[in-house]
C-alpha angles and dihedrals in degrees: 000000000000130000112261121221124198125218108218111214088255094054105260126132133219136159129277111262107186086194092059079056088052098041080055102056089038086062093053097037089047099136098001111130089248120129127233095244089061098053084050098055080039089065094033089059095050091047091047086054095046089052088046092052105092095233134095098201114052125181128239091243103057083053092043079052099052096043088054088049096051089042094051092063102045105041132357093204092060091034080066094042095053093037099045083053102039094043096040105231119197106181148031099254088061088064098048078058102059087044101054085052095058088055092055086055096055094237 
């Protein structure tokens, strides 16, 4: 398979580091009752879908996707978490948002 390269939002590139994509979900799941071997095919899954892709360079913000989507589905409290941090929000209204989503959504 080939190296994957991310393309940070102000254009620079670094290499995939599948531990920076755990490290990420750790800190949302962070005393969710969520084991250590789901957050591990969790991060497995989304790597096996970057290197299927069909891309080298993938944005931050397909990962940052991908990680939402997974989260979404496993645990609302770490869904907000990821989601406050990777789409910056700055005040309360943003979270009532994504909240408000989530209950569209039936979740």
């Amino acid at each position: 398979l080939r190296e994957l390269t991310v393309v940070n939002s102000n254009g620079t590139r670094e290499p995939f580091d599948r531990d920076k994509l755990a490290k990420s979900l750790i800190i949302a799941l962070h005393k969710r009752p969520v084991d250590s071997e789901r957050i591990e095919r969790i991060v497995s899954g989304i790597v096996r879908r970057l290197e299927h892709g069909g891309e080298a360079d993938i944005k931050t913000r397909e990962i940052g996707e991908m990680v939402m989507e997974a989260l979404s589905g496993l645990d609302q409290v770490a869904f907000v978490r990821f989601a406050s941090v990777y789409r910056n929000f700055e005040v309360a209204e943003e979270f009532q948002r994504i909240l408000d989503e989530m209950d569209d959504r039936g979740e």
